[in-house]
N, C-alpha and C positions, 0 to 999 in steps of 0.2 A: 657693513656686515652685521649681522645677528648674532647674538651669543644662543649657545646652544641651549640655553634657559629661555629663552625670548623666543626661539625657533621652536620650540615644542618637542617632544616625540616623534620620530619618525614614526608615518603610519604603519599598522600590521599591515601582515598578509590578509588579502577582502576573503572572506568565505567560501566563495566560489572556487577558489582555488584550492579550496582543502576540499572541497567535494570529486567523488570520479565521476558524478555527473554531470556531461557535458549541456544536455537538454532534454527536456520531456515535450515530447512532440506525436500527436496523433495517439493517441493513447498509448505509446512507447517510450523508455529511457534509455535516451542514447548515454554510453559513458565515453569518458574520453581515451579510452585505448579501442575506440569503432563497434564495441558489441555493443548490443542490443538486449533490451528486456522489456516482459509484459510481465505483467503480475495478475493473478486471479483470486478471488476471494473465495473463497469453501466453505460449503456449509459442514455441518460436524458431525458424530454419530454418537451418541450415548454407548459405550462399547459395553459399560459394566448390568446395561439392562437389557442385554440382549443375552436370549437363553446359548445354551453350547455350541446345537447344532448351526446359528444366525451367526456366532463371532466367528467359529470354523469355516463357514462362507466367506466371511468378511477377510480374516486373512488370507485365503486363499485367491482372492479378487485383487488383494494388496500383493502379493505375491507375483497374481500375472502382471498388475498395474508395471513394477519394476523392470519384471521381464521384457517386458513391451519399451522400454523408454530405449531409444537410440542414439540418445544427448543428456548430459546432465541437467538436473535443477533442483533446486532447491525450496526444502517445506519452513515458514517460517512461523511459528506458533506467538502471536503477540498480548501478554498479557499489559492489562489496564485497571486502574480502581473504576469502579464503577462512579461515571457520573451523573447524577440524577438532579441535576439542578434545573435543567428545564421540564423536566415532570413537576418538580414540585413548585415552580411558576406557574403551571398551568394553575396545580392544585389552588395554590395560595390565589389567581384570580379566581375561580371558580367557588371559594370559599367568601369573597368580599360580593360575589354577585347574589351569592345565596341568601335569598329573605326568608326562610324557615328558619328559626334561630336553631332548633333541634339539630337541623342538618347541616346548619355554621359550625356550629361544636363539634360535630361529629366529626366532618372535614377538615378540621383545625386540629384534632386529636389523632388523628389518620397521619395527615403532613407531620408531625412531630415524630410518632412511631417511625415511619418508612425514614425520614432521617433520620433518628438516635439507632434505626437496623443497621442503617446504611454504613454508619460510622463505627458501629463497635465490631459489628461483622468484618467491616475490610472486605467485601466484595468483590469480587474480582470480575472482570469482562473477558472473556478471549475471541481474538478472531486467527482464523487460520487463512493462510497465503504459499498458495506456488507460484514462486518466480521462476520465469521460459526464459533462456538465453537464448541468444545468437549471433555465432562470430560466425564471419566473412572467412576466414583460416578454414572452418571447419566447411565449407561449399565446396565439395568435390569435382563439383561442374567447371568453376572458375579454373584458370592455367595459373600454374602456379606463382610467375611473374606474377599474375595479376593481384593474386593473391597476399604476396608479399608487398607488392609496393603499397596497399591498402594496409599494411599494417607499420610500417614506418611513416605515412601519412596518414591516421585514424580519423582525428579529427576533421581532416580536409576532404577526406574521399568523402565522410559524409553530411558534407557540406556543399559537394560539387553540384548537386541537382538534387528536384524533387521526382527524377526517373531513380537514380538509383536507390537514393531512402524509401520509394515504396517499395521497390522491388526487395531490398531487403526486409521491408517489414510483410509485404507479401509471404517471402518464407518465414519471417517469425510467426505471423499470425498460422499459416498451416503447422506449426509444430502446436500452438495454441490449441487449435482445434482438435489437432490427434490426442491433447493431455484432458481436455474439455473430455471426450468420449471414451478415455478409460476412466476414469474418474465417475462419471455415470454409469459406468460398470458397477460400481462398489457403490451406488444409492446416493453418491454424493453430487451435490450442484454446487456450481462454480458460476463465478462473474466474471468478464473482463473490465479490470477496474479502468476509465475512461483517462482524461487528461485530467481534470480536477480531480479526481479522485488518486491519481498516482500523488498529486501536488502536496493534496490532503495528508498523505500517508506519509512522506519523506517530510513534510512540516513537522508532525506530531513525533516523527523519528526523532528529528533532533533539535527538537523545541519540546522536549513532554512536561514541560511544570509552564511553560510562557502558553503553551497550546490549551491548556486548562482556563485560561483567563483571555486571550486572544484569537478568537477560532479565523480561519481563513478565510479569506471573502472571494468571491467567486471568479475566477481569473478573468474574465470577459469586465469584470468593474477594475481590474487591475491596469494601470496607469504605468507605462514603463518607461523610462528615461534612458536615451541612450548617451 
């Protein structure tokens, strides 16, 4: 027998289990109660340099945008320090290759400026994000059985095949697309953020000081052990 100093700490709970994400697959996050999400990146609009009659357009586009939704979802505004440490690797090679000594100095005095801006400023980045749900409950079409037994089995029902995962993501993606074209309504562009890029974004979630110093490497070099 072991003494319970000898045996160690029973392990935590692993991670994955405090997540409700079940998987990100095909540019979608499946959770583990069986919805579904895409997420789109948005571009933004300067609101406060646009004259009266441009912002009166603008709410009133945001206005129909609402109107128009027949599901919820949700806008997520993420702010970030600004990091500029591979701009100013660039700089700092582009200053050792420089043989003009004038324009060594100058480039050397530039790099220091744009960091001591960078740092007293506190600069901030933002990117804007609408995440698209979609729950199996709310498909009209399905019979309700069908309905419910997908929801006491989330996990499993979507896990059953690669018929019904697209079929579900086929409706997520067309709700995608209805939010994609009101949205170009009001001037704004959107992305559909892919697979590494959803990966990207739930890393930096909840890694934001380890993701500053560890950036993600590209899921296709990712090594997985089952």
């Amino acid at each position: 027998m072991q003494s319970k100093k000898l045996a160690g700490p029973k392990p935590g709970v692993a991670t994955k289990q405090r997540l409700d994400i079940a998987e990100i697959r095909e540019d979608s996050v499946v959770l583990k109660d069986g919805t579904m999400r895409a997420v789109l990146l948005v571009s933004s609009i300067n609101f406060a340099l646009k004259s009266e009659e441009e912002q009166n357009a603008i709410i009133a586009a945001y206005v129909s945008f609402l109107n128009a939704l027949e599901f919820p979802l949700e806008i997520v505004v993420q702010s970030r320090r600004l990091n500029i440490d591979a701009y100013l690797l660039k700089l700092g090679q582009v200053e050792k290759e420089q043989t003009n000594e004038l324009l060594k100095i100058q480039i050397a005095d530039y790099r220091e400026y744009i960091k001591e801006l960078v740092e007293m400023g506190d600069i901030m980045s933002k990117r804007f994000y609408v995440a698209i749900p979609y729950d199996p409950l709310s498909d009209k079409r399905k019979g309700f059985w069908s309905r419910f037994g997908e929801v006491l089995t989330p996990g499993t029902a979507i896990r059953l095949g690669t018929e019904r995962f697209k079929k579900r993501r086929r409706d997520l993606f067309a709700r995608v697309e209805h939010v994609q074209m009101l949205l170009s309504s009001m001037g704004l562009t959107s992305v559909i953020l892919d697979t590494q890029s959803l990966i990207e974004l739930f890393y930096n979630l909840y890694n934001p000081e380890l993701a500053e110093t560890e950036k993600m490497v590209e899921i296709g070099k990712v090594r997985i052990e089952e």
